[in-house]
N, C-alpha and C positions, 0 to 999 in steps of 0.2 A: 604456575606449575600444576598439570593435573596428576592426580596418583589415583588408579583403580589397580583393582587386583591383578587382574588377567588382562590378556591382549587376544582373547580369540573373538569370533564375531560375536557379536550380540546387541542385545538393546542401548545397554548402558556405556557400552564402547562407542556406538555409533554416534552417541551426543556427545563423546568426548573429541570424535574425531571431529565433527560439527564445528563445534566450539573450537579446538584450537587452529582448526583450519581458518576460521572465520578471523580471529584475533592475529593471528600470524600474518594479513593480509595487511593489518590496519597499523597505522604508524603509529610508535612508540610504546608498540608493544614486542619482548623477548616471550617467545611461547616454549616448554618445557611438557616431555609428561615423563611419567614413572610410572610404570606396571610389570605385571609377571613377564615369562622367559617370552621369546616373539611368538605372532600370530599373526592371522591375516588381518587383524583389524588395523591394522596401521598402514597398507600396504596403497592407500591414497593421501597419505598424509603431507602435507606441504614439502617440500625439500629443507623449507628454514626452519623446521622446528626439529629439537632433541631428544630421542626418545631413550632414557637409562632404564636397562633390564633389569631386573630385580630375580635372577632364575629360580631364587628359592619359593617367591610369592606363589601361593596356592590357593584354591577356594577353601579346601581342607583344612581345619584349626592342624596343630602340629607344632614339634619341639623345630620345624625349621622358620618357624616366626619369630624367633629370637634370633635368628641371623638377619630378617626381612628388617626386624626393628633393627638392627644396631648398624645397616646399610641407609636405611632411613637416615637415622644418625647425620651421619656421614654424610649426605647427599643433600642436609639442614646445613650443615655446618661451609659444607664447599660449594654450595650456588647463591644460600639465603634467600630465596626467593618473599617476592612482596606480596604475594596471594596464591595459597597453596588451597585449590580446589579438589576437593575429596570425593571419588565417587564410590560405589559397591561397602557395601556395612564393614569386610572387614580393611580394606582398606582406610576405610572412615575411623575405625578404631584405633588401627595403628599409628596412623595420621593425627589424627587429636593428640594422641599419646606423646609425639613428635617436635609435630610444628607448633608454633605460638600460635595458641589459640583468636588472640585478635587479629590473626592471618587467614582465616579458615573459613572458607566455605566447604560447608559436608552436603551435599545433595544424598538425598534416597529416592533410589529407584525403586518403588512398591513397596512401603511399608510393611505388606503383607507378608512379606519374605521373613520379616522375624515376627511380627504379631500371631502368624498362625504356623508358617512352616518349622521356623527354627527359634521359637519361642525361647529357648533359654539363654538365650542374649539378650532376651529384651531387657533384664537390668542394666547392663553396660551401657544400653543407650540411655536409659536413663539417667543413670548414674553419671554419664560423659556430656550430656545435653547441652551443658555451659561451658565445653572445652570447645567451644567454634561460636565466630562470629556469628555467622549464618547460618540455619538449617530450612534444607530448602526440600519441598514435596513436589513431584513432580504431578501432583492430580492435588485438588483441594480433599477431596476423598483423604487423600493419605495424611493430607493436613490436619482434619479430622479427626483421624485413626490415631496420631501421634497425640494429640490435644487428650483425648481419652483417656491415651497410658503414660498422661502426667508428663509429657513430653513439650514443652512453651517453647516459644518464640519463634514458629515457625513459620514459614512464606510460601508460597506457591508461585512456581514458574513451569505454563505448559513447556514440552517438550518440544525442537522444532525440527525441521530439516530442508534443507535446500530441497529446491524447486526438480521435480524428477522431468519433469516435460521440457524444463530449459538445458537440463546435461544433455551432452552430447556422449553416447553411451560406445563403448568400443568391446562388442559381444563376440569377440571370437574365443573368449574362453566361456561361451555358453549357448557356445554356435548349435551344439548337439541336442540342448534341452530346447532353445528356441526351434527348433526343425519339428523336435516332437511335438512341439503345443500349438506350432502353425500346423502341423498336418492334422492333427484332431479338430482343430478350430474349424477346416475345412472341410471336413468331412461331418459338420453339424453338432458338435462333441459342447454342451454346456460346461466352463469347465471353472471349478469353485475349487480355489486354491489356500493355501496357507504359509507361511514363511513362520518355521520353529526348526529348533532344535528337540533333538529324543528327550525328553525328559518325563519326570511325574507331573511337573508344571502343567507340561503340554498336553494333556488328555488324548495321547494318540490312540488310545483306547479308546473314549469317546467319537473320537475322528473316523476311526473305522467304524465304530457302529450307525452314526450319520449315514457314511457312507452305503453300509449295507441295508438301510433302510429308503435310500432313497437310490435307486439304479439308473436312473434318467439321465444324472451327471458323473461327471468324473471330475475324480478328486485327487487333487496334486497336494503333496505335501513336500513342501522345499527347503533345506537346509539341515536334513538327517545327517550323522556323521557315520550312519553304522547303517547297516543293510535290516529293516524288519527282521524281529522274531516274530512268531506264532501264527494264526491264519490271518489274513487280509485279505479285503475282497477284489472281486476282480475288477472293480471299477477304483483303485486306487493307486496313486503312479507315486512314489517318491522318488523323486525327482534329483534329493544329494546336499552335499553345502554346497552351496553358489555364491559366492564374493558379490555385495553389492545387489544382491538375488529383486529389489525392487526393478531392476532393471528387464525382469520378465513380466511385469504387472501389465502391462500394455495387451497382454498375450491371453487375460483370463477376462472372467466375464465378474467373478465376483469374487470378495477376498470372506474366508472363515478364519476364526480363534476360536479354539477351544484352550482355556485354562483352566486354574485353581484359584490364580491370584494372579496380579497386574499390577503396574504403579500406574503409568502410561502410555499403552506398546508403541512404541515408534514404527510396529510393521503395520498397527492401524493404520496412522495416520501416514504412510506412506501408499498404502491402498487409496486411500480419498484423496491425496495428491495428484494418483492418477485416474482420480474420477472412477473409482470401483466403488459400489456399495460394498457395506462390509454387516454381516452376522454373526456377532460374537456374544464369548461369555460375559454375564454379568455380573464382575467383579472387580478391584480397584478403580480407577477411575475411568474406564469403559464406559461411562455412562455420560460424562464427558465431554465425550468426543462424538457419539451416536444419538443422535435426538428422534428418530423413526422418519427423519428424510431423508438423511445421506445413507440411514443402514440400523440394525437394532441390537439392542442387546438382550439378550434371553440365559432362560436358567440352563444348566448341564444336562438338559434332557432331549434324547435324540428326536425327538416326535417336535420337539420347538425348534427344532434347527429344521429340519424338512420341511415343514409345512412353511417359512420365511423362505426356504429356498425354490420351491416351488411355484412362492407368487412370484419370486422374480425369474423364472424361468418362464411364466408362463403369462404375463401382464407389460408387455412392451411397454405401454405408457410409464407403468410405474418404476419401471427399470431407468429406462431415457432420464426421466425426473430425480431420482438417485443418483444417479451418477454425476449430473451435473451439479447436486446437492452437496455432493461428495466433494467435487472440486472446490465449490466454494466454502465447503467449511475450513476449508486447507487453507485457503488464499485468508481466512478473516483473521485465524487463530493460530497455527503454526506452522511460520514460517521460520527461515534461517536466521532471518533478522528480525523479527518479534523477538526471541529468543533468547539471542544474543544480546539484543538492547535489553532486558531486562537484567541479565546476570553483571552486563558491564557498569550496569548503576551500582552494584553490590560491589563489583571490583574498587569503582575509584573510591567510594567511602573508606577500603579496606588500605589502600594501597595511597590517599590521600591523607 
C-alpha cells in the first residue's frame, strides 16, 4: 500500500506511480495506494491497482487531519496491508502514526523541505524516526542531511523511471505545444526548457532573469498551473501543465532547474534519459546526478547559468558529447528496474 498526500502531478507522485505500476505487473503482488481528492497523477496507472481518496488530505497542517487520521484508521483495519510504503513528510507522519511500524517504509523526497523550508517539523521527524522500518533518502546528500539532525538508520535509493525513448508516447493532448516547439526548433530557435510547477521552490524569478540576460535562446518553462504575474521577458514561453510533459524533451535542445532545494528531481533525470544536458541548481542531491559531462551544477546566480548555456550553444562537440553523456548516466543509474530492485529487497524482509 502507497500513502502520499496528494495526487496532482509532481516529483514524488511520479515514483509512486513508477513503483506500483512496476509491482502490479509482477506475480504475487496486490498493489494499493491512498492519497488526497483525484488528480492527474494517476491517470496512467495500471487498471489492477486501487486507488482510495482520502478528500480531506491536504498539503496544509489543519483540523481536517483528524478526519485524514481516523480514515487512515479504517483503511488499517479493512485491508491490513503487509508493506505500507509512505511518501511526502505529512503523509509520513500520519502514516507512522497509523500503520505498524515494522510495516513501514517512509521514503523522503528532499530532506530539505523540512531542514530548511519548513523547519519546525523537524522534531516530529525526529521524534518519529523509529516508527518505520525503513527510512529511505532518495539522494545520499539527504542521507547525510538526516544523519546530521540526529535522524539514524537511513538508506539511500536513487530515484528511477522507465525508459522515455522505449514509450510509445500518444501526444494529441500536447499536439499544440509540440506544433510550437517544432516550429521554433525550425526556425533556428536554441531552446532551454524546464518542467516545474509555480512555486518559491522553483525560482521562476530566477528563471526570468536567466532568461533576460541571455536573449540568444528561448526559454520554455512547462508545467505552470496559473498564467505569469509580473514582467517576463519576451524570449520566455510558458508553455502550461502537460501530463507526462517528459514526453516534449525530444523537442528541446537542453533541460534547466532552478530551485532552492531538491531531494532528487526526477525531471533531471528524465532530461538525461533523453539524452539532454541538463544546468541546474546546486542543491540536494543535484550533484549526483550531474558530474560536468552529461550537464552541471551551479550556484543561483544568473551570470553562472548563461555563460554554461552559451557553451552549449555555441561548441557542437561539447554538446554531441553531453548528451550522449546524459543518456548514459540514465542507462548506469536510474532505471525503472534499478529502482525497483532495490525497494523490493526492503519489501520482502518486511513482508517476509
Amino acid at each position: 500500500m502507497y500513502v502520499i498526500t496528494q495526487s496532482e502531478l509532481g516529483g514524488a507522485q511520479s515514483v509512486v506511480l513508477n513503483l506500483a505500476n512496476y509491482f502490479a505487473r509482477q506475480a504475487g503482488y496486490e498493489v494499493m495506494i491512498v492519497s488526497g481528492p483525484p488528480g492527474d497523477a494517476w491517470k496512467d496507472l495500471d487498471a489492477r491497482i486501487r486507488v482510495l481518496y482520502i478528500k480531506e488530505s491536504r498539503k496544509k497542517i489543519g483540523l481536517q487531519d483528524i478526519v485524514v487520521f481516523l480514515k487512515m484508521l479504517r483503511i488499517r483495519w479493512t485491508y491490513r496491508p503487509d508493506v505500507v510504503h509512505l511518501h511526502s513528510s505529512k503523509a509520513g507522519l500520519l502514516g507512522r502514526l497509523v500503520f505498524p511500524r515494522k510495516r513501514i517504509i517512509y521514503t523522503v523526497h528532499g530532506f530539505d523541505s523540512v531542514r530548511l523550508a519548513f523547519r519546525i517539523f523537524l522534531p516530529l521527524e525526529q521524534l518519529f524516526q523509529t516508527w518505520a522500518k525503513y527510512i529511505v533518502g532518495v539522494s545520499h546528500y539527504d542521507v547525510q542531511q538526516m544523519t546530521n539532525e540526529g535522524i539514524r538508520r537511513t538508506i539511500c535509493i536513487y530515484n528511477g523511471i522507465p525508459d522515455p525513448m522505449q514509450q510509445q508516447s500518444k501526444s494529441a493532448d500536447i499536439q499544440d505545444v509540440t506544433k510550437q516547439l517544432k516550429a521554433l526548433k525550425q526556425a533556428g530557435k536554441f531552446i532551454v526548457a524546464t518542467i516545474a510547477r509555480f512555486s518559491k521552490q522553483k525560482k521562476f524569478d530566477l528563471f526570468c532573469e536567466i532568461a533576460a540576460a541571455y536573449p540568444d535562446a528561448l526559454f520554455v518553462w512547462i508545467g505552470n498551473q496559473t498564467a505569469p504575474t509580473g514582467v517576463v521577458p519576451d524570449n520566455v514561453l510558458c508553455a502550461g501543465e502537460v501530463k507526462a510533459a517528459y514526453r516534449l524533451l525530444p523537442l528541446i535542445d537542453l533541460f534547466i532547474l532552478t530551485s532552492n532545494y531538491e531531494g532528487l528531481p526526477v525531471s533531471v533525470i528524465e532530461a538525461l534519459a533523453c539524452g539532454k544536458p541538463v544546468v541546474a541548481s546546486n542543491v540536494g542531491g543535484t550533484d549526483e546526478i550531474l558530474d560536468g559531462q552529461n550537464g552541471f551544477v551551479l550556484p543561483n546566480q544568473a551570470s553562472a547559468f548563461t555563460e554554461k548555456i552559451k557553451q552549449y550553444q555555441t561548441d557542437p562537440s561539447l554538446y554531441r558529447q553531453s548528451c550522449e553523456a546524459a543518456r548514459n548516466a540514465y542507462l548506469h543509474y536510474f532505471t525503472i528496474d534499478h529502482m525497483c530492485e532495490e525497494y523490493e529487497k526492503l519489501y520482502s524482509v518486511i513482508s517476509g
